[in-house]
C-alpha positions in Angstrom: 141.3 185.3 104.9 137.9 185.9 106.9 136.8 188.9 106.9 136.4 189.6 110.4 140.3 188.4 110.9 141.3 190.6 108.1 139.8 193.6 110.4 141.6 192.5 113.5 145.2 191.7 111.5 145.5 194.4 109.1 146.0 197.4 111.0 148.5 195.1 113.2 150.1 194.5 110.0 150.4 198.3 108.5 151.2 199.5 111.7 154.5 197.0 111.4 155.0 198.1 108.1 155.1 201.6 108.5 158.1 201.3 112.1 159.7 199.0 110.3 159.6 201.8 107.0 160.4 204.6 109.2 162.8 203.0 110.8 164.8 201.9 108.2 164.9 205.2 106.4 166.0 206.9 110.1 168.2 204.5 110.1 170.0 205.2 106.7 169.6 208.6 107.2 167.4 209.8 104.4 163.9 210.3 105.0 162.1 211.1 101.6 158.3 211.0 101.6 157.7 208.6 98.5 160.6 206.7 99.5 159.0 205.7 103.5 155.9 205.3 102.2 156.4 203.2 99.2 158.8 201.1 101.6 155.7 201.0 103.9 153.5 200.0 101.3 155.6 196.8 99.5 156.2 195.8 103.6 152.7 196.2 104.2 151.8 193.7 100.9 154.4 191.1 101.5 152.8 190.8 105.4 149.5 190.5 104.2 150.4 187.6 101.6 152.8 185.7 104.1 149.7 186.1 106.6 147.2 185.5 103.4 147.8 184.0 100.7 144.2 183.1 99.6 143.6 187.1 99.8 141.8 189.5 101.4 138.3 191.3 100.2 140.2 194.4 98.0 137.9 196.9 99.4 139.7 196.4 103.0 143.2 196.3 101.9 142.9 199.2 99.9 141.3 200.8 102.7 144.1 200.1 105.0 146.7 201.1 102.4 145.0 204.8 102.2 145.0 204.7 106.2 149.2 203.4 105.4 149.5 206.7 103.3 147.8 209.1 105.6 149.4 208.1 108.5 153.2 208.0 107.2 152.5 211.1 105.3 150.9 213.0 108.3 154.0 211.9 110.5 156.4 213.2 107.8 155.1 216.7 107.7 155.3 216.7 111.5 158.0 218.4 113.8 159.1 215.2 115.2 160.3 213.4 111.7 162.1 216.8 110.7 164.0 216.6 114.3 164.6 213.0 113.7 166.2 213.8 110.0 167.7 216.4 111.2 170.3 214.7 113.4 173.6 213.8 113.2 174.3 210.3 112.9 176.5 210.3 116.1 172.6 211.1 117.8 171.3 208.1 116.9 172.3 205.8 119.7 169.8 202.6 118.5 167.1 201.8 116.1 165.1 199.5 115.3 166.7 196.0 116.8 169.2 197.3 118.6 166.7 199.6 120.4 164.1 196.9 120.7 161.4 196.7 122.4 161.5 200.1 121.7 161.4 201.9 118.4 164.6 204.2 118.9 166.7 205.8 121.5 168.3 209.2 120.5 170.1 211.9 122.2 169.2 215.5 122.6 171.4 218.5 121.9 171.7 218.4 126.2 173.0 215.1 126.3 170.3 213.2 127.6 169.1 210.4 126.1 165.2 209.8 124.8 163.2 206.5 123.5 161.3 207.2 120.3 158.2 205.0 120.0 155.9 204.8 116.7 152.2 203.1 117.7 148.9 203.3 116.9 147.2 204.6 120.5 144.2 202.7 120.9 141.7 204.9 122.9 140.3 204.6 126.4 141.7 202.7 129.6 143.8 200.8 126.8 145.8 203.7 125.8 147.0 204.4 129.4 147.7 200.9 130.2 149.8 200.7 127.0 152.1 204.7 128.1 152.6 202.7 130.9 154.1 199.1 129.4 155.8 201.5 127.3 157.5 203.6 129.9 158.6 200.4 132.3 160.0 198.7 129.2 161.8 201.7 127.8 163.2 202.0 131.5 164.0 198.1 132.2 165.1 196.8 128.9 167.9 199.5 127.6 171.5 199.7 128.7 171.2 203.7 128.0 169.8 205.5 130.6 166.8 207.6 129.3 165.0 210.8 130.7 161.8 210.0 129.0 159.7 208.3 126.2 158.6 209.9 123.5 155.4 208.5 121.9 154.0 209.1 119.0 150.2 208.6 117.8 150.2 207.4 114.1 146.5 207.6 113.9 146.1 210.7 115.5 149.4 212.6 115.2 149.8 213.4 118.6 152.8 213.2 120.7 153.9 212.5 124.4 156.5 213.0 126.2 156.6 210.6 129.3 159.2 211.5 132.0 160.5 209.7 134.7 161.5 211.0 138.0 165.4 211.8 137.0 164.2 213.3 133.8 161.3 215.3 135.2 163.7 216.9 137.4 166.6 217.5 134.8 163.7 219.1 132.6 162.7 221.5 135.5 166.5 222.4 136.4 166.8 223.3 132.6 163.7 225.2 132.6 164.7 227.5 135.3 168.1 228.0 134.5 167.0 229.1 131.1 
């Protein structure tokens, strides 16, 4: 593979590899560090030698295998994976496919219903433009009704929580009856 196109497909690839990884340890309810990663890992391999099979230069896919390790490790010592793992199954309304486009839709211990996305943010004007595809596909393409998206950054850890109009107003009822 080119170089250059290896730069532009690899992170597209991890990123793939490590939903998909996440996803499908959420899904069977047993998130173990060394098992999501390695999972993320062999996906991440088998994507780069459908999409490659002459190879790419070692020195970037090792690179993007640390950046694989960092991320999924970074997101499993976060609050958000040990809410995730720590609900019951009957919580867990979709993943993966089911929940697509989106990553997962879950339910709080309210009752109200919350898409789960996993992306790399890109910075700038991008990022917004991206919280916003993200918001009017989480609101147009599931049969649940949600109060909100919540995003979170694998590169950078960070999370959001984007409302709409019937969830912002159930979270400031809560708020001030509590």
């Amino acid at each position: 593979m080119d170089p250059l196109l290896a730069v532009r497909r690899l992170p597209v690839l991890a990123e793939r590899a490590m939903r998909a990884a996440i996803l499908a340890a959420l899904g069977r309810g047993r998130i173990t560090p060394r098992g999501v990663i390695d999972d993320a890992l062999l996906r991440f391999e088998r994507a780069v030698q459908a999409e490659a099979s002459h190879g790419v230069r070692p020195a970037l896919l090792f690179g993007e295998r640390d950046r694989i390790v960092r991320e999924v490790r970074g997101f499993l010592d976060g609050r958000i994976a040990a809410r995730l793992a720590a609900l019951p199954r009957r919580d867990l309304i979709a993943v993966g496919r089911g929940a697509a486009p989106i990553d997962a839709i879950v339910r709080n211990r309210h009752g109200y219903c919350y898409a789960v996305v996993l992306r790399r943010l890109p910075r700038g004007g991008r990022r917004l433009d991206l919280l916003q595809r993200l918001r009017v596909a989480a609101r147009t393409a599931t049969r649940t009704p949600l109060a909100g998206v919540l995003v979170y950054d694998l590169s950078s850890g960070s999370v959001r929580v984007l409302l709409d109009d019937a969830g912002a107003q159930r979270v400031d009822r809560h708020l001030r009856a509590s």
